[in-house]
Structure formats: C-alpha cells, structure tokens
C-alpha positions in Angstrom: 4.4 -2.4 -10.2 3.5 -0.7 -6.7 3.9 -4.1 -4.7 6.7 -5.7 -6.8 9.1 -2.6 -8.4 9.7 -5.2 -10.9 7.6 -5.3 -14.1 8.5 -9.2 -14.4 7.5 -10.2 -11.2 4.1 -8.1 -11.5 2.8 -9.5 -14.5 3.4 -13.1 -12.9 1.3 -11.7 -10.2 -1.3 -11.0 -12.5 -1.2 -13.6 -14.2 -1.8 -15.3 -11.0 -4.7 -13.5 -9.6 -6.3 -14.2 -13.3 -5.6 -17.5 -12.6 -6.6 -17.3 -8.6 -9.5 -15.8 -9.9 -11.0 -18.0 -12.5 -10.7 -20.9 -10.2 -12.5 -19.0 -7.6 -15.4 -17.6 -9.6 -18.1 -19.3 -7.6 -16.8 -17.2 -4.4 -17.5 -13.5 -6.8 -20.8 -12.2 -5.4 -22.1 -10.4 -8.4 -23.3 -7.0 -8.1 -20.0 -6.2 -5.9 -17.1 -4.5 -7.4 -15.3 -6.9 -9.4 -11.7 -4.7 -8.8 -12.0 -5.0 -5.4 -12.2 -8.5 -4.9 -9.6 -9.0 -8.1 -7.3 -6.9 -5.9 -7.9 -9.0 -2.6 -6.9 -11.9 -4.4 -3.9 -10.3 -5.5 -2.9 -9.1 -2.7 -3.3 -12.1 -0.6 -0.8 -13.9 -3.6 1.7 -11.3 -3.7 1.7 -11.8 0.9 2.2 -15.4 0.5 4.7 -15.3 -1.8 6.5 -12.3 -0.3 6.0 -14.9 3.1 7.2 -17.9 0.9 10.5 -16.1 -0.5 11.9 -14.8 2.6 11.5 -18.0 4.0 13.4 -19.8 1.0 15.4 -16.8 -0.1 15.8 -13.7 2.6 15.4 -11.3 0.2 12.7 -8.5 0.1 11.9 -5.9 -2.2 13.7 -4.8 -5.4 15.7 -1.3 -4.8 13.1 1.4 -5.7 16.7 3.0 -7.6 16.0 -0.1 -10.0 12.6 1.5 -10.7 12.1 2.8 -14.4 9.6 5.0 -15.3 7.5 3.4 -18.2 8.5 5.3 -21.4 11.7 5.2 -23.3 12.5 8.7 -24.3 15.6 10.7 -23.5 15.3 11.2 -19.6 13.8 14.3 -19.3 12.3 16.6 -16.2 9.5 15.2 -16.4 10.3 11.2 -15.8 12.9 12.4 -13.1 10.4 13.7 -11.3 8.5 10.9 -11.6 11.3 8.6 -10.7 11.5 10.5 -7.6 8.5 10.4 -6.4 8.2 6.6 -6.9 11.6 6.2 -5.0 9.8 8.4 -2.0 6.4 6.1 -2.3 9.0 3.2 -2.2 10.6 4.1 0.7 7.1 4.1 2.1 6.5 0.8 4.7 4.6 -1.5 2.9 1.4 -1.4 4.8 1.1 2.6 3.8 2.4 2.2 0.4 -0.7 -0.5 0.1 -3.0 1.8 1.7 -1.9 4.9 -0.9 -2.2 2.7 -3.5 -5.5 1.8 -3.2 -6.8 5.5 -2.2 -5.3 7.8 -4.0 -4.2 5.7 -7.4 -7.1 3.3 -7.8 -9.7 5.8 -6.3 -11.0 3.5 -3.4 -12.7 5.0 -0.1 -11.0 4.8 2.7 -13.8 2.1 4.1 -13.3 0.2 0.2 -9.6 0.0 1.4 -10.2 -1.4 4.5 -12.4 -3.7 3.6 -9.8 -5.0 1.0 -6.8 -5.2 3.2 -9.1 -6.4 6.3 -8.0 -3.3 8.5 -10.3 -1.4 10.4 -10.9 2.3 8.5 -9.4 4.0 11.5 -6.3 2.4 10.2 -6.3 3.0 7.0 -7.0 6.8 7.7 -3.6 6.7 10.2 -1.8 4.8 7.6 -2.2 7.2 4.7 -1.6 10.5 7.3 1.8 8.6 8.4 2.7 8.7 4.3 1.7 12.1 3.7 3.9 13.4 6.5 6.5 11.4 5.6 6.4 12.4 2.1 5.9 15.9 2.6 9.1 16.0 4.5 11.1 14.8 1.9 9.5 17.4 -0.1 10.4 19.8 2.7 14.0 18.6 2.9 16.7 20.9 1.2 17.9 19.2 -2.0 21.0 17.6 -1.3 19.3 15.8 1.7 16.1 14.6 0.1 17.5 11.5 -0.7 19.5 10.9 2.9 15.9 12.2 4.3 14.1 9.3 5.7 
C-alpha cells in the first residue's frame, strides 16, 4: 500500500513477488532474512512495472487523497489523522518514502535498507533526514496551510 496507494494494485504486486519468489527459490541463501530478500524482489517488480507503465501509459502514482485508511467505521479523529499523515508520507519522493518504509514501518537498519534498495547507507541516512524535515514542516505549518505546504 506504501508503493502503490492502491490496495488492488498492491495485492497484484504481491502476488507477484510470491510468484517471483517461488520461481527464484534456488537464489534464497538460507540463514538470511527471508523479508529482506522477499522485499528486494518486490521492489524490483513494482520499478519495472512503474518503468513499464509510464512507458505504455504516462501515468504515475494514484492521488494519495484517493488513499483510505483500512477500517470502515464512521470517520472519526482518529483515521483523519491518519489519513493525513499518509497524504504527508505520500507527498514524500519516492526514493524517501521507500527508505521510511523500510526503517521506521518494517523495522530494518539503516545498513538492512541499503542493502535492499542497493544504496550506499550514507544515503539512506540523508534520505530519511530529507523526510523528517519535510514532514516536520508540515507539522510546523499553521493549519490552513498544511496542505498548500510542500
């Protein structure tokens, strides 16, 4: 849902990293975190076929505003908040939205994450401060210009 914004689209890319995955299972060095290398192959899909669609299509991402937060009640404080903060994250360039991802939601180090997204660490350290500041301003931003706030 981080890469795609679109619950369709991600569970076709999982279902294609299961698939990527099974017909690679000779290249799994056991012993080695089996996430990590799931998410490297899922990754490299969701590249090519963000690569592939531009190509055929121009488009890009889905409008984070088309983002729904997971549960069905009565909006309340608590999923506009939430819907917030993904819309901020989603604002986020790619390549630090990818780099937040993996630190902060699935609990990599910052060398794990570089590893999987074949950066040097330096990089991901830079890319991750870049998203903080930029998400702190918007949380800095008086509140009729947090959205306008870029």
């Amino acid at each position: 849902m981080v890469l795609s914004h679109n619950r369709d689209v991600a569970e076709e890319l999982v279902q294609s990293t299961c698939v990527r995955a099974l017909e690679r299972s000779a290249q799994f060095t056991p012993g080695t975190r089996i996430d990590r290398w799931l998410f490297t192959l899922l990754h490299s899909i969701w590249i090519n076929d963000l690569r592939a669609q531009r190509v055929r299509l121009g488009q890009g991402f889905v409008d984070s505003d088309d983002l729904h937060a997971p549960d069905t009640r009565q909006r309340d404080d608590d999923r506009l908040h939430y819907q917030q903060i993904m819309a901020r994250v989603g604002r986020l360039p790619e390549a630090q939205r990818n780099a937040l991802f993996l630190v902060y939601v699935e609990g990599f180090t910052y060398q794990e994450a570089a590893d999987t997204l074949s950066v040097p660490i330096g990089t991901i350290m830079s890319r991750l401060a870049a998203a903080r500041a930029t998400l702190a301003r918007a949380d800095a931003a008086p509140a009729g210009t947090k959205e306008k706030h870029r």
